[in-house]
C-alpha positions in Angstrom: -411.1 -24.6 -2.7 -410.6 -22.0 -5.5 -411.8 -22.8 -9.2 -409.1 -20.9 -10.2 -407.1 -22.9 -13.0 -403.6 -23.6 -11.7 -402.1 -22.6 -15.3 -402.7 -19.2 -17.3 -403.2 -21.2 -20.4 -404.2 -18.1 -22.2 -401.5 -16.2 -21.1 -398.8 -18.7 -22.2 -400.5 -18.3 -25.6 -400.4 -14.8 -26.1 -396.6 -14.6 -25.0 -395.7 -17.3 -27.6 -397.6 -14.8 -30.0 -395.4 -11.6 -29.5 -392.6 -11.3 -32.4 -389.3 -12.9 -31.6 -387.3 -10.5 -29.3 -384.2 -8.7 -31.4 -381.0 -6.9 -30.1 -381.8 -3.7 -29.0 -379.4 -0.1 -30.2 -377.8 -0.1 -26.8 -376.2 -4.0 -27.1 -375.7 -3.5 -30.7 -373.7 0.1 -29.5 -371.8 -1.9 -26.9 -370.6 -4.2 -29.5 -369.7 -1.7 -31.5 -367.4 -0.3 -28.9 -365.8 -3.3 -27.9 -364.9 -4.0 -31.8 -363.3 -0.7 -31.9 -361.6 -0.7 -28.9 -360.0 -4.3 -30.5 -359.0 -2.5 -33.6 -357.8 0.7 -31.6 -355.1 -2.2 -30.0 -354.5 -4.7 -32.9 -354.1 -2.2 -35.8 -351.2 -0.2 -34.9 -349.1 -3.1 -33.5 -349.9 -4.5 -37.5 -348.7 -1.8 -39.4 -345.4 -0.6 -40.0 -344.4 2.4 -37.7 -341.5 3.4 -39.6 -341.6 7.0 -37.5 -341.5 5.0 -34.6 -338.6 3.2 -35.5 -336.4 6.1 -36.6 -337.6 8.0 -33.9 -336.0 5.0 -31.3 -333.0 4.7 -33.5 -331.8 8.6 -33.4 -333.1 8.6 -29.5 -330.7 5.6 -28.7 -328.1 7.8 -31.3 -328.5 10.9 -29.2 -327.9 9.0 -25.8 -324.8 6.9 -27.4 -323.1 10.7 -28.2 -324.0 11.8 -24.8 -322.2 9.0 -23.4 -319.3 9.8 -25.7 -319.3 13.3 -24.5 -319.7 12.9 -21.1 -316.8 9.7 -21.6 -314.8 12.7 -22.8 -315.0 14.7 -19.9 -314.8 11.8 -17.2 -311.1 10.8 -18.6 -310.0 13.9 -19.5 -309.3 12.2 -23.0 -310.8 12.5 -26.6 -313.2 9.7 -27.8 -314.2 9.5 -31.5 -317.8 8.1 -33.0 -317.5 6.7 -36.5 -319.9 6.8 -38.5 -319.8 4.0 -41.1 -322.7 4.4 -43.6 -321.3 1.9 -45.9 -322.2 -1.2 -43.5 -324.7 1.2 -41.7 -323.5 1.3 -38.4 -321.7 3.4 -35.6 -318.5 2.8 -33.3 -317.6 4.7 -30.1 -313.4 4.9 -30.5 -310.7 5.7 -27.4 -308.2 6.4 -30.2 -307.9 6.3 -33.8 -308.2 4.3 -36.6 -309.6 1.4 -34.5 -309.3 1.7 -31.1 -313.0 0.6 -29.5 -314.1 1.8 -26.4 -315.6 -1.2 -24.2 -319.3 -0.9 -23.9 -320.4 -0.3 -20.0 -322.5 -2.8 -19.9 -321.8 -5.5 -22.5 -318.1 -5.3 -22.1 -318.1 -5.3 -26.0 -316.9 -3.1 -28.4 -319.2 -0.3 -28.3 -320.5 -0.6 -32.2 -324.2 -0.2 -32.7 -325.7 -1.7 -36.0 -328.5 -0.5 -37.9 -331.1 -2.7 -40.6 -331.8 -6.4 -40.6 -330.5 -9.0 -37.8 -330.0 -5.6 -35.3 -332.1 -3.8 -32.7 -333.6 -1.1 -35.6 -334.6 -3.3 -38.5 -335.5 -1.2 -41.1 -333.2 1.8 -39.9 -330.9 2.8 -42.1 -328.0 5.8 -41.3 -328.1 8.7 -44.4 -324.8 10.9 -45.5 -323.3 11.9 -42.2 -322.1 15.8 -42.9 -319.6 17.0 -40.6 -318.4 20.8 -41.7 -321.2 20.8 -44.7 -318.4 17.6 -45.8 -320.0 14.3 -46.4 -316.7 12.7 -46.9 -316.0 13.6 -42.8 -317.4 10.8 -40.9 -316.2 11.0 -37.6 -317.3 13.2 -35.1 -314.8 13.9 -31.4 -315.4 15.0 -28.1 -312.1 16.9 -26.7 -311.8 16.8 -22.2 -314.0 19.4 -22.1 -317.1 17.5 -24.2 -316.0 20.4 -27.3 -317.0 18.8 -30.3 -315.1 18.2 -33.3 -315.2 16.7 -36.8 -312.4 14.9 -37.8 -311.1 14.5 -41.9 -309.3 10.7 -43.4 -306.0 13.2 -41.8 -306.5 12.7 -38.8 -306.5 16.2 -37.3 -309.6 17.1 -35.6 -311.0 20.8 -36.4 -313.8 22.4 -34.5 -317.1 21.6 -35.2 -319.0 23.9 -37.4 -322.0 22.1 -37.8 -323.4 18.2 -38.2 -325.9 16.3 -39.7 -326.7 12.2 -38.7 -330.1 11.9 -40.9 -331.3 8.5 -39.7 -334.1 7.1 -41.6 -336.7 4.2 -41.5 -339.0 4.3 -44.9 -340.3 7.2 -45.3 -339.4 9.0 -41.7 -336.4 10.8 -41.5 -335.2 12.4 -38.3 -331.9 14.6 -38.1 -329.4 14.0 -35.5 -327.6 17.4 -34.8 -324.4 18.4 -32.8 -324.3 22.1 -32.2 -321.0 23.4 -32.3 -319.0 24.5 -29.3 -321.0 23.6 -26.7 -321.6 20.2 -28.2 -325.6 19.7 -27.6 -327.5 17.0 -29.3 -330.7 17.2 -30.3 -333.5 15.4 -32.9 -334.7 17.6 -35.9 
């Protein structure tokens, strides 16, 4: 038989001597990055995107004056977008003063509100300019998808120039409607 002690007495000792173990710099660096990577998710759904909200407010603008264009040209008819900046909101119109087009989908009158209780809170629509006229607030699309801005009289005259500032705090983006050959863009 061995005399050999079954138990390292002495080296149970001198481990319970060694300084308590502490985190080394690679899990404190791991932490660090997972903390980050938290704050890289959570902060920007926290704050308030204001460019982000504009931004999806004169994209949906740009695609409901395509539709009223293109509406235009598929009936061979005019259809008129009102711009009411009063109650801040828009209206796709078959036929003056108050004719609504039926939206495609919803089956609706095709009237898209901006600001509270709507899908852009926040989103408000600035002094429309049709001609370099702010009082002009109604914008046409002839059977060939011409634009033109249309005056309180009635008569529509060919569009010169446009400008649909839509704004949410402090962003502002431009919806504009080149004249003749009626492209929309974002400025």
């Amino acid at each position: 038989m061995s005399s050999r002690p079954l138990h390292r007495s002495s080296s149970i000792v001198h481990r319970s001597t060694l300084r308590p173990r502490a985190f080394t710099l690679i899990e404190i660096l791991v932490c660090v990055l997972i903390l980050a990577t938290c704050a890289a998710v959570v902060v920007p759904g926290i704050s308030d995107r204001s460019d982000l909200k504009a931004s999806t407010a004169a994209r949906s603008l740009v695609a409901d004056l395509l539709y009223a264009q293109n509406r235009s040209i598929s009936l061979c008819t005019w259809t008129y977008v009102t711009f009411d900046t009063v109650n801040n909101r828009y209206s796709l119109l078959s036929a003056l003063p108050s004719t609504a087009v039926a939206h495609p989908v919803y089956k609706d009158p095709y009237t898209v509100a901006l600001g509270p209780n709507s899908r852009f809170p926040g989103v408000r629509l600035g002094a429309v300019a049709m001609n370099t006229d702010t009082n002009i607030t109604t914008l046409a699309f002839d059977a060939l998808g011409t634009p033109y801005a249309v005056p309180s009289s009635g008569v529509p005259a060919l569009l010169a120039g446009s400008a649909i500032p839509v704004t949410c705090g402090t962003a502002t983006l431009t919806v504009i409607v080149d004249p003749i050959t009626g492209q929309v863009r974002v400025q």
